[in-house]
mmCIF file as Biopython writes it, N, C-alpha, C and O atoms, coordinates in Angstrom:
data_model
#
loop_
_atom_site.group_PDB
_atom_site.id
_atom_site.type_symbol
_atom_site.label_atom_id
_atom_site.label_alt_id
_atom_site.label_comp_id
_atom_site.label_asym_id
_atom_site.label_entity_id
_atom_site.label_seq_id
_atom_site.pdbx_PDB_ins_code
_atom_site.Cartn_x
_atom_site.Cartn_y
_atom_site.Cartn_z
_atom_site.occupancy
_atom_site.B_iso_or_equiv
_atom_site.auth_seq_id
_atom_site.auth_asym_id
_atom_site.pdbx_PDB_model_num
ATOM 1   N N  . UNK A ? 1  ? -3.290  -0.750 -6.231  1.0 0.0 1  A 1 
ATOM 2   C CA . UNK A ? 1  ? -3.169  0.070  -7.414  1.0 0.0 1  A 1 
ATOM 3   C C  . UNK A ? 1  ? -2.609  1.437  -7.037  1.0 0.0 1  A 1 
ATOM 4   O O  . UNK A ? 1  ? -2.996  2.079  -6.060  1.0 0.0 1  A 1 
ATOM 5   N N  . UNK A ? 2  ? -1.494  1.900  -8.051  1.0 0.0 2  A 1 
ATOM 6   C CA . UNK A ? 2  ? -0.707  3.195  -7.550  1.0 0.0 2  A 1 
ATOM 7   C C  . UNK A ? 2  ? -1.623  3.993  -8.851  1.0 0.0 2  A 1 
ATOM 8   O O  . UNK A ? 2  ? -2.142  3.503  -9.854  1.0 0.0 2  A 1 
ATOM 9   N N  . UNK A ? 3  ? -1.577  5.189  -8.438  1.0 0.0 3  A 1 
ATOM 10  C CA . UNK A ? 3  ? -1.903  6.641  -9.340  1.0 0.0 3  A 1 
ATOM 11  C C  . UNK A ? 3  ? -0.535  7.138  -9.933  1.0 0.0 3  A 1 
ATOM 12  O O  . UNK A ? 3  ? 0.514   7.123  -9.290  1.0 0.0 3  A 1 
ATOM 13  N N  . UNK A ? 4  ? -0.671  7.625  -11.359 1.0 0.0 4  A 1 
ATOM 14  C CA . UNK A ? 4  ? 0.185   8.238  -11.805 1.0 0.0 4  A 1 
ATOM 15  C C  . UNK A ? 4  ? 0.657   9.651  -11.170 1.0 0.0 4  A 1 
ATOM 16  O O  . UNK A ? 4  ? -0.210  10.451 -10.818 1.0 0.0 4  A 1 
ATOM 17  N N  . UNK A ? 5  ? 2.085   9.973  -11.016 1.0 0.0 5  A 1 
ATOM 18  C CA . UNK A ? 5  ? 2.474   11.114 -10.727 1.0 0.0 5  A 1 
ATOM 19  C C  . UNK A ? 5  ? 1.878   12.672 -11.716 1.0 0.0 5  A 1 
ATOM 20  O O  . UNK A ? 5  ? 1.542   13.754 -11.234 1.0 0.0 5  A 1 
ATOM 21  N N  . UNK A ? 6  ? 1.900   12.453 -12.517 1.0 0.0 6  A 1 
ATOM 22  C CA . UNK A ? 6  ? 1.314   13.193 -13.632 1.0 0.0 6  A 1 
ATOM 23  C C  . UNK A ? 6  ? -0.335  13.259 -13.509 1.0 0.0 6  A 1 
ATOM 24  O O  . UNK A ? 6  ? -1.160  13.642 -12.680 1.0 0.0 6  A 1 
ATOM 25  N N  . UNK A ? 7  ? -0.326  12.690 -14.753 1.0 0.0 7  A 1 
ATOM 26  C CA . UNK A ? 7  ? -1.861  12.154 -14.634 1.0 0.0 7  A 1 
ATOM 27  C C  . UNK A ? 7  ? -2.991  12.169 -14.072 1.0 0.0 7  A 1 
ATOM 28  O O  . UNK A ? 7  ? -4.113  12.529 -14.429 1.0 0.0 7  A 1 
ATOM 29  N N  . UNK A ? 8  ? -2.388  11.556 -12.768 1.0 0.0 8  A 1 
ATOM 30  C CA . UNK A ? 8  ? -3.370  10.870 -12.044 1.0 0.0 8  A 1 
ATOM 31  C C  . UNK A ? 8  ? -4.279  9.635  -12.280 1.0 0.0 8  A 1 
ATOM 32  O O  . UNK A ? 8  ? -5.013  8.952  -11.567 1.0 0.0 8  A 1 
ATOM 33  N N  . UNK A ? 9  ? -3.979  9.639  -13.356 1.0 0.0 9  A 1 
ATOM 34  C CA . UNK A ? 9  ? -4.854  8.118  -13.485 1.0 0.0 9  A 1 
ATOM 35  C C  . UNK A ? 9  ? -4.425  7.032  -13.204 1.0 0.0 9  A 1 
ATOM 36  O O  . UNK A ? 9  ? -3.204  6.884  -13.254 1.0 0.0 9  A 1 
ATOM 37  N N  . UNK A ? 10 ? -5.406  5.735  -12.756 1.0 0.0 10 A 1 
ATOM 38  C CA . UNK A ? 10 ? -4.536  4.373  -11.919 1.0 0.0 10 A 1 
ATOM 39  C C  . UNK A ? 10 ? -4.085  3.617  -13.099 1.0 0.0 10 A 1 
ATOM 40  O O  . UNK A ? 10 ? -4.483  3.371  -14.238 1.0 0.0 10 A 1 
ATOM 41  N N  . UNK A ? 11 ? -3.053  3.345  -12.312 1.0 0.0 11 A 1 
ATOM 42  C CA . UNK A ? 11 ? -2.222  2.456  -12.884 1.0 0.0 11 A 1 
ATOM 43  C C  . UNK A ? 11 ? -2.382  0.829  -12.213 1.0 0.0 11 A 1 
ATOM 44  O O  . UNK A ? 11 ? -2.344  0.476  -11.035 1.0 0.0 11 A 1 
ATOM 45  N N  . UNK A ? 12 ? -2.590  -0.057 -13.590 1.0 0.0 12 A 1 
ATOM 46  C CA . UNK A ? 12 ? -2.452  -1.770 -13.547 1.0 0.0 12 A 1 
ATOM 47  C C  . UNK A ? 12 ? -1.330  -2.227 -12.747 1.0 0.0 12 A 1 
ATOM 48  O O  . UNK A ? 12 ? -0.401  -1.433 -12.893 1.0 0.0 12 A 1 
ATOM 49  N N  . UNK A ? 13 ? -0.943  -3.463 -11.727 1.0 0.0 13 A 1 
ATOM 50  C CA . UNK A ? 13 ? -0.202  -3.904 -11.352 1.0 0.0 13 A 1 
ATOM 51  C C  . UNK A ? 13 ? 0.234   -4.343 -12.423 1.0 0.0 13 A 1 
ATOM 52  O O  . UNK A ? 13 ? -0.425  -4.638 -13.420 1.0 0.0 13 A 1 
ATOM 53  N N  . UNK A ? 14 ? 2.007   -4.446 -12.184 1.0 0.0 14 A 1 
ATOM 54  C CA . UNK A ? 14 ? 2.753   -4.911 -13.407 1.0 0.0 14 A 1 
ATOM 55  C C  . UNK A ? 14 ? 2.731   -4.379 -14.753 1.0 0.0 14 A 1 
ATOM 56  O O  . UNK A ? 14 ? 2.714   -4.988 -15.823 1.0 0.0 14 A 1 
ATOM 57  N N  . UNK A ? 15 ? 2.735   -2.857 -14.458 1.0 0.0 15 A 1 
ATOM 58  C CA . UNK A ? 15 ? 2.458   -2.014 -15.639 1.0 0.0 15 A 1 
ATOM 59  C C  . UNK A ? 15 ? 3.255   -0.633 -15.438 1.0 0.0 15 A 1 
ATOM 60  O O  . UNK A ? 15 ? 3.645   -0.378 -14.298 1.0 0.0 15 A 1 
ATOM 61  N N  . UNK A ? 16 ? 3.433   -0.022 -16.139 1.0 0.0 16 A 1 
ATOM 62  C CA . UNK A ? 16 ? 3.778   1.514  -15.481 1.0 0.0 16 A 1 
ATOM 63  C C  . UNK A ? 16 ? 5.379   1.860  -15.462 1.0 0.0 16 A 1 
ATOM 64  O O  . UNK A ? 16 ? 6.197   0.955  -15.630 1.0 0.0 16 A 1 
ATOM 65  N N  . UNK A ? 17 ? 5.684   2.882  -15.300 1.0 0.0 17 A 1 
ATOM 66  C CA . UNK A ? 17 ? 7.202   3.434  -14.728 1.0 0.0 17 A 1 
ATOM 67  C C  . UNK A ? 17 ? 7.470   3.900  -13.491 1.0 0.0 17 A 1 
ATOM 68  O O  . UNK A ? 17 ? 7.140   5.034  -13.146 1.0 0.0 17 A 1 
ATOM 69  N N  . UNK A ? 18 ? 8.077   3.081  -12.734 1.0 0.0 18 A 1 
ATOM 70  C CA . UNK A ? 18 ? 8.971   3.669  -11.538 1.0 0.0 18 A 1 
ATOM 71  C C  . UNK A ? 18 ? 10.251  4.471  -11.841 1.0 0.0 18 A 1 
ATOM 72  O O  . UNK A ? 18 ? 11.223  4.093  -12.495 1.0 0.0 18 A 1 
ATOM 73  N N  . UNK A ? 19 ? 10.074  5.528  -11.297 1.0 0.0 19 A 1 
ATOM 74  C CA . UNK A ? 19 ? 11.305  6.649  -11.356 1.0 0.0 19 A 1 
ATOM 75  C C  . UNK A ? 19 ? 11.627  6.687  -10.051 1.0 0.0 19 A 1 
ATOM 76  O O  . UNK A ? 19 ? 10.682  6.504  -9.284  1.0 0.0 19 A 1 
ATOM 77  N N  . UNK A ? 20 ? 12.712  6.876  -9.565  1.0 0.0 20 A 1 
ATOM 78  C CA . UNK A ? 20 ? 13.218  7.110  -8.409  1.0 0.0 20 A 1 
ATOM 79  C C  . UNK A ? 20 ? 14.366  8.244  -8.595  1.0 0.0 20 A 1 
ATOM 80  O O  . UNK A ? 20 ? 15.158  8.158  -9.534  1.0 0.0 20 A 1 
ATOM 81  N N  . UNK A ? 21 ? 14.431  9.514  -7.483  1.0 0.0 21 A 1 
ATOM 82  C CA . UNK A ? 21 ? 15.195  10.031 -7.898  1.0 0.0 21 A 1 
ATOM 83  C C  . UNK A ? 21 ? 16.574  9.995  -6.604  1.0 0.0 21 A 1 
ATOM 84  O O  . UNK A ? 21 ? 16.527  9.318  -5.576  1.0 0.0 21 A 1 
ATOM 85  N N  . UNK A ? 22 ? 17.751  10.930 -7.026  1.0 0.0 22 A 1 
ATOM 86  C CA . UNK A ? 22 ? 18.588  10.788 -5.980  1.0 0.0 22 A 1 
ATOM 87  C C  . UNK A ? 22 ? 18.413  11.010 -4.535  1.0 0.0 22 A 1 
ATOM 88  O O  . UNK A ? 22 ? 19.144  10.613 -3.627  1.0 0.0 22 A 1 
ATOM 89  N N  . UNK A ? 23 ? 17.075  11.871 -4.442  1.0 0.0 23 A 1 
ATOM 90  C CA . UNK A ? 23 ? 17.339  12.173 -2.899  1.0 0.0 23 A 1 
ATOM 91  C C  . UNK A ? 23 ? 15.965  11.240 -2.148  1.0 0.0 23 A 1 
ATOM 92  O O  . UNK A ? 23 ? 15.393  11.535 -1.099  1.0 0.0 23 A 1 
ATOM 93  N N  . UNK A ? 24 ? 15.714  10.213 -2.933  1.0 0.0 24 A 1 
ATOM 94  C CA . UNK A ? 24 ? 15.267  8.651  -2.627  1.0 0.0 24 A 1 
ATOM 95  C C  . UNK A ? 24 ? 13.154  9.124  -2.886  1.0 0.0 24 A 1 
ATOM 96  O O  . UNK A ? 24 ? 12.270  8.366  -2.487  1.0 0.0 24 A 1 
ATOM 97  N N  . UNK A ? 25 ? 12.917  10.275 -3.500  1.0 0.0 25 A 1 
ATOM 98  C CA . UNK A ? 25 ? 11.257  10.459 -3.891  1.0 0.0 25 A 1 
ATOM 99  C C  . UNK A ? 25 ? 11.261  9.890  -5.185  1.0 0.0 25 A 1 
ATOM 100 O O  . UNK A ? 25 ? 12.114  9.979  -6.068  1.0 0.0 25 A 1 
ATOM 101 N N  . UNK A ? 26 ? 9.682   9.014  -5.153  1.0 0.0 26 A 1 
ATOM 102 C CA . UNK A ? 26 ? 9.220   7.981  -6.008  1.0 0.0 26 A 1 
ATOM 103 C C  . UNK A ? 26 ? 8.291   8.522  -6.894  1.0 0.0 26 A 1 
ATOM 104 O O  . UNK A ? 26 ? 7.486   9.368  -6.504  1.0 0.0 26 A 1 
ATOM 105 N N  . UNK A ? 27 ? 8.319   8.061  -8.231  1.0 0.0 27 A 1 
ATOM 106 C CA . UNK A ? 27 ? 6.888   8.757  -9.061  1.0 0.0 27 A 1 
ATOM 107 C C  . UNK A ? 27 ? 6.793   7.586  -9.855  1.0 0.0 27 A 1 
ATOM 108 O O  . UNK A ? 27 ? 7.789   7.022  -10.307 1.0 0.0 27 A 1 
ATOM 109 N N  . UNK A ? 28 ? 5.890   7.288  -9.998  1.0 0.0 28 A 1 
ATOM 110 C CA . UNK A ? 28 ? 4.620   6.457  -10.714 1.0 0.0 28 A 1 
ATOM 111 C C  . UNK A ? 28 ? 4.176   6.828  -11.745 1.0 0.0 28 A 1 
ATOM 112 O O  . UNK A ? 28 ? 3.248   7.637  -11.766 1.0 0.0 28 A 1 
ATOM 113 N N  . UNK A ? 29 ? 4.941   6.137  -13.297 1.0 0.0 29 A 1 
ATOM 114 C CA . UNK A ? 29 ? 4.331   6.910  -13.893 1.0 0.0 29 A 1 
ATOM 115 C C  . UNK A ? 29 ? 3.729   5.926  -15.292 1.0 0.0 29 A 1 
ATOM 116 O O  . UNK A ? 29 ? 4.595   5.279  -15.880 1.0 0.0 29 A 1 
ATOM 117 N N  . UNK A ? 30 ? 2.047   5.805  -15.887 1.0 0.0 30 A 1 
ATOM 118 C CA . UNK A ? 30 ? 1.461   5.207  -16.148 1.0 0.0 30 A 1 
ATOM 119 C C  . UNK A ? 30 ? 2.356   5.173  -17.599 1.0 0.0 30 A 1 
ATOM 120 O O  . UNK A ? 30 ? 2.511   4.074  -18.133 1.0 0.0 30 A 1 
ATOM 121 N N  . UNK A ? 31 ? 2.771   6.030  -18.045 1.0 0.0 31 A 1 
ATOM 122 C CA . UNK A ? 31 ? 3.558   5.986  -19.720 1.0 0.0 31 A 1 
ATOM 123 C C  . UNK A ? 31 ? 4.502   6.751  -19.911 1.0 0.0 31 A 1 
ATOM 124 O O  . UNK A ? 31 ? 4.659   7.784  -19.261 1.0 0.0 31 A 1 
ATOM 125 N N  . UNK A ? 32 ? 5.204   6.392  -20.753 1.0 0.0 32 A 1 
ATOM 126 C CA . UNK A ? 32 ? 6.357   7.530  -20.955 1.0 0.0 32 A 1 
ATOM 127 C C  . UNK A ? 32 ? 5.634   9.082  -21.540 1.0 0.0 32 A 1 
ATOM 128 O O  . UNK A ? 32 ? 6.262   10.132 -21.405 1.0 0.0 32 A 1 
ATOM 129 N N  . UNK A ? 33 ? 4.799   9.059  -21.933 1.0 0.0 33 A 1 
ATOM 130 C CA . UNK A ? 33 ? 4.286   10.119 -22.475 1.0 0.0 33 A 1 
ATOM 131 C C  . UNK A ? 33 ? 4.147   11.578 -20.620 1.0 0.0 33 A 1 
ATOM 132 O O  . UNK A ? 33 ? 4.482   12.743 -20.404 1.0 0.0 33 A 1 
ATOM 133 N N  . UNK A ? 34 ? 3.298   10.161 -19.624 1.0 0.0 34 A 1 
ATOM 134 C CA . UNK A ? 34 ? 3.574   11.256 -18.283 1.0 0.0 34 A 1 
ATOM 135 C C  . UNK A ? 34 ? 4.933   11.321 -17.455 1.0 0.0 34 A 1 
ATOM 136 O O  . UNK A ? 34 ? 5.122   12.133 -16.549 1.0 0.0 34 A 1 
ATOM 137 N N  . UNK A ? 35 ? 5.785   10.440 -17.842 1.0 0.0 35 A 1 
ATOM 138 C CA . UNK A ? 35 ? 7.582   10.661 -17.606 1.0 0.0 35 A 1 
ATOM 139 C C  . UNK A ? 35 ? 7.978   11.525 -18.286 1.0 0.0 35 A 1 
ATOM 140 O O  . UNK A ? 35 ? 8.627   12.288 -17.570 1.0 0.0 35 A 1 
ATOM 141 N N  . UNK A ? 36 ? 7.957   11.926 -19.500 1.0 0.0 36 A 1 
ATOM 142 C CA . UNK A ? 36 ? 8.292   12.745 -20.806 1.0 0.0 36 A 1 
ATOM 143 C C  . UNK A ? 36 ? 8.432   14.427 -19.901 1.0 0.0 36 A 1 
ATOM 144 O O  . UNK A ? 36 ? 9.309   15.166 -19.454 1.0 0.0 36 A 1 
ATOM 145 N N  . UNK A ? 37 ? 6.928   14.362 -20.027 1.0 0.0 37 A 1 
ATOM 146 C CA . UNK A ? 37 ? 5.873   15.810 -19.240 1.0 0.0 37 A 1 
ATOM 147 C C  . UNK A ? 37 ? 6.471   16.486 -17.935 1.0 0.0 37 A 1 
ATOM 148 O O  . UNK A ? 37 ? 6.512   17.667 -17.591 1.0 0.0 37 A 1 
ATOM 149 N N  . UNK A ? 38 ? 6.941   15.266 -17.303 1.0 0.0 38 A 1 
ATOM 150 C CA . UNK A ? 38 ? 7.007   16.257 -16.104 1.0 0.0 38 A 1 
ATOM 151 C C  . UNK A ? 38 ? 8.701   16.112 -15.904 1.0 0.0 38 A 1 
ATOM 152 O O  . UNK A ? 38 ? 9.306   17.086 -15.456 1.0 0.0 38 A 1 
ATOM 153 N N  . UNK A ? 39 ? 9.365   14.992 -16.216 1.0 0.0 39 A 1 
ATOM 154 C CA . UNK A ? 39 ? 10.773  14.928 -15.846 1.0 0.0 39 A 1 
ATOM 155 C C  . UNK A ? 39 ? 11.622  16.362 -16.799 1.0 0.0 39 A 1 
ATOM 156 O O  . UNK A ? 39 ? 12.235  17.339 -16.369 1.0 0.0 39 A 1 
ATOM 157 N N  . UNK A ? 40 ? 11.313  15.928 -18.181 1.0 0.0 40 A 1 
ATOM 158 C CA . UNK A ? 40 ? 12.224  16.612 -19.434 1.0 0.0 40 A 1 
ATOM 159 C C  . UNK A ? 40 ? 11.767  17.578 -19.340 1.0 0.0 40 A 1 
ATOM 160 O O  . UNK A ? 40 ? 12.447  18.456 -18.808 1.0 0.0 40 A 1 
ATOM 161 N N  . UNK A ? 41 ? 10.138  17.971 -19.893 1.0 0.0 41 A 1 
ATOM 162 C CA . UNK A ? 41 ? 9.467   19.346 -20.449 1.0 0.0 41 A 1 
ATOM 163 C C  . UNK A ? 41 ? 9.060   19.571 -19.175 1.0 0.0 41 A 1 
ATOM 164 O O  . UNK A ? 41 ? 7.854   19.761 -19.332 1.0 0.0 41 A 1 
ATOM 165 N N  . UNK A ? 42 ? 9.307   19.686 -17.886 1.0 0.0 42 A 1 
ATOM 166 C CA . UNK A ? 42 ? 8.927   20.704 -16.499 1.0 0.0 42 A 1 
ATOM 167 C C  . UNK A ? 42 ? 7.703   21.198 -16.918 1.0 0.0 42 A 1 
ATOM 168 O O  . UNK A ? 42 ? 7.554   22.418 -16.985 1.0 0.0 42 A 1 
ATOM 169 N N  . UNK A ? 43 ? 6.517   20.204 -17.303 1.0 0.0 43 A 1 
ATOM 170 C CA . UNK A ? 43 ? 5.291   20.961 -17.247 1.0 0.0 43 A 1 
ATOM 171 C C  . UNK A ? 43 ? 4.392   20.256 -15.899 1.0 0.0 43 A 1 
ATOM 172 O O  . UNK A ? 43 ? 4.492   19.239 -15.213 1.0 0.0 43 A 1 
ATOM 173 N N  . UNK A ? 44 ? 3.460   21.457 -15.977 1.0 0.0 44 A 1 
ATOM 174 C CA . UNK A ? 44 ? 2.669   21.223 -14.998 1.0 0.0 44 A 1 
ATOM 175 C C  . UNK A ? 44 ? 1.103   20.434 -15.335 1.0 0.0 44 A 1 
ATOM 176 O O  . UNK A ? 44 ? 0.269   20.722 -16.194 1.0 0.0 44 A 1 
ATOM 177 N N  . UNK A ? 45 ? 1.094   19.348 -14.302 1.0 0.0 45 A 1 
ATOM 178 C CA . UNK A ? 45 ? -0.446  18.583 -14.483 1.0 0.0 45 A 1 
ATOM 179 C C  . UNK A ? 45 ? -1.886  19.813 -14.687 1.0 0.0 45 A 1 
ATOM 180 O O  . UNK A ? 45 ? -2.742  19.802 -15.572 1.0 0.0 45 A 1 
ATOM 181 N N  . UNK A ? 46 ? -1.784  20.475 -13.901 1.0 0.0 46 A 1 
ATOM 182 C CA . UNK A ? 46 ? -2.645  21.355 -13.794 1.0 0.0 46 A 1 
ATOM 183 C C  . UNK A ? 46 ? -2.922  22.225 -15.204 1.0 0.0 46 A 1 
ATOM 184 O O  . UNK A ? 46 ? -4.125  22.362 -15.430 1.0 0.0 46 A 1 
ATOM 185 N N  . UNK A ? 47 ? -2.254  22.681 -15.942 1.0 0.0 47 A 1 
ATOM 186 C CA . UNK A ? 47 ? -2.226  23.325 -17.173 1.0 0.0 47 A 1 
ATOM 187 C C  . UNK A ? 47 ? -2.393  22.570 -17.938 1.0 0.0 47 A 1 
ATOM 188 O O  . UNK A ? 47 ? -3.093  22.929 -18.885 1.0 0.0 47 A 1 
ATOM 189 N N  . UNK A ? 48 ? -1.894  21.258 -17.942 1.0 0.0 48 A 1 
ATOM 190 C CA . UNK A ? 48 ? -2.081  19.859 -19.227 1.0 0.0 48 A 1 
ATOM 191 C C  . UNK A ? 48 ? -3.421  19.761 -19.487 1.0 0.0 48 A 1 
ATOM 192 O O  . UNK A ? 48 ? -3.999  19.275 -18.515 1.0 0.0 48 A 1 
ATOM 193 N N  . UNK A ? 49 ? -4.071  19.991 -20.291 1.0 0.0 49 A 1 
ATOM 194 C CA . UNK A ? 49 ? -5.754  19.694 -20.576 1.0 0.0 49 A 1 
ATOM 195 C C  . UNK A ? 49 ? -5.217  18.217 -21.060 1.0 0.0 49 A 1 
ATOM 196 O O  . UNK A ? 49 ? -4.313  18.622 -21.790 1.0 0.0 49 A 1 
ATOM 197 N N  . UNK A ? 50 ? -5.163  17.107 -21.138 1.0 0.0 50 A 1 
ATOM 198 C CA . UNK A ? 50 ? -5.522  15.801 -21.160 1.0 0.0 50 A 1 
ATOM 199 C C  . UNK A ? 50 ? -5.509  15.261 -19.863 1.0 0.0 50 A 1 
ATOM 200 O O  . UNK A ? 50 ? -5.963  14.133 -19.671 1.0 0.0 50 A 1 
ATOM 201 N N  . UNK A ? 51 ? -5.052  15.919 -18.977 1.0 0.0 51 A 1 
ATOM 202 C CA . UNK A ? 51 ? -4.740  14.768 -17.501 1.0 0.0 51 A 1 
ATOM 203 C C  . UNK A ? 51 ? -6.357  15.451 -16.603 1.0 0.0 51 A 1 
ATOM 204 O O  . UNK A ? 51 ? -7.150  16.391 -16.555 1.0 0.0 51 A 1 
ATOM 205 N N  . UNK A ? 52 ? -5.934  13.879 -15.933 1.0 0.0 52 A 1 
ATOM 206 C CA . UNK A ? 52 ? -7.291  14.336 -15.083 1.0 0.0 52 A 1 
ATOM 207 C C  . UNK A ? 52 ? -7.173  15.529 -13.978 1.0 0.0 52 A 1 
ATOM 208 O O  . UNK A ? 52 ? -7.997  16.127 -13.286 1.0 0.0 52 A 1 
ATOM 209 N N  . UNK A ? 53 ? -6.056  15.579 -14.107 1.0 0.0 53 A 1 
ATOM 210 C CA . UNK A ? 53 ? -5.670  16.925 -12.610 1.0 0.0 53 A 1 
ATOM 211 C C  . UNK A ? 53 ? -6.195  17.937 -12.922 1.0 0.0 53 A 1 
ATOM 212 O O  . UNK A ? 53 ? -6.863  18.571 -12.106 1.0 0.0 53 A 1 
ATOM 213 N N  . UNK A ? 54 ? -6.003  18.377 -14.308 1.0 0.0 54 A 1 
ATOM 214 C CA . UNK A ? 54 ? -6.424  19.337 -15.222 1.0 0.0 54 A 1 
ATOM 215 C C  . UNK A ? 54 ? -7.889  19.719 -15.106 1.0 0.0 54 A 1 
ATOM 216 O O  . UNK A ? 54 ? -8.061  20.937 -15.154 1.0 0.0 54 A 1 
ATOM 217 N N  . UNK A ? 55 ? -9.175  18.865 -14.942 1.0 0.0 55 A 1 
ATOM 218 C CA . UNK A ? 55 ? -10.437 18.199 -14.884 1.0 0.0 55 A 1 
ATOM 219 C C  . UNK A ? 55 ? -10.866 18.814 -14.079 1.0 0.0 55 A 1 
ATOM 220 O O  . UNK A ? 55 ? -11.787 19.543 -14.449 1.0 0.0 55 A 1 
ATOM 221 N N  . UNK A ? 56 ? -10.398 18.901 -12.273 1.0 0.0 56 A 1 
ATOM 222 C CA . UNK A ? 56 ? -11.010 18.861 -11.207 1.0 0.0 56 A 1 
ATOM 223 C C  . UNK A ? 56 ? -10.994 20.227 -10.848 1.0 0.0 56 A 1 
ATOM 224 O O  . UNK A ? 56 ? -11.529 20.596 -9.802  1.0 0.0 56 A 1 
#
């Protein structure tokens, strides 16, 4: 089981978004809602009050 890049929360086998970018780093990401967040709107997990990063 991989963790979301965002999030942090685990992600189901056979579930999820793989992003790969050009200079070959991988992100894991459980929904488009945590692809959305961090690719487009450059926000940060830490400030997001729904993610668990946010939490700890």
């Amino acid at each position: 089981m991989t963790q979301c890049a965002f999030c942090g929360s685990t992600i189901e086998v056979g579930t999820g978004v793989l992003y790969v970018k050009n200079d070959g780093k991988q992100f894991h990401f459980c929904k488009s809602k945590c692809k959305k967040n961090q690719l487009q709107l450059k926000r940060k997990a830490i400030h997001t009050k729904w993610t668990t990063k946010h939490r700890k």
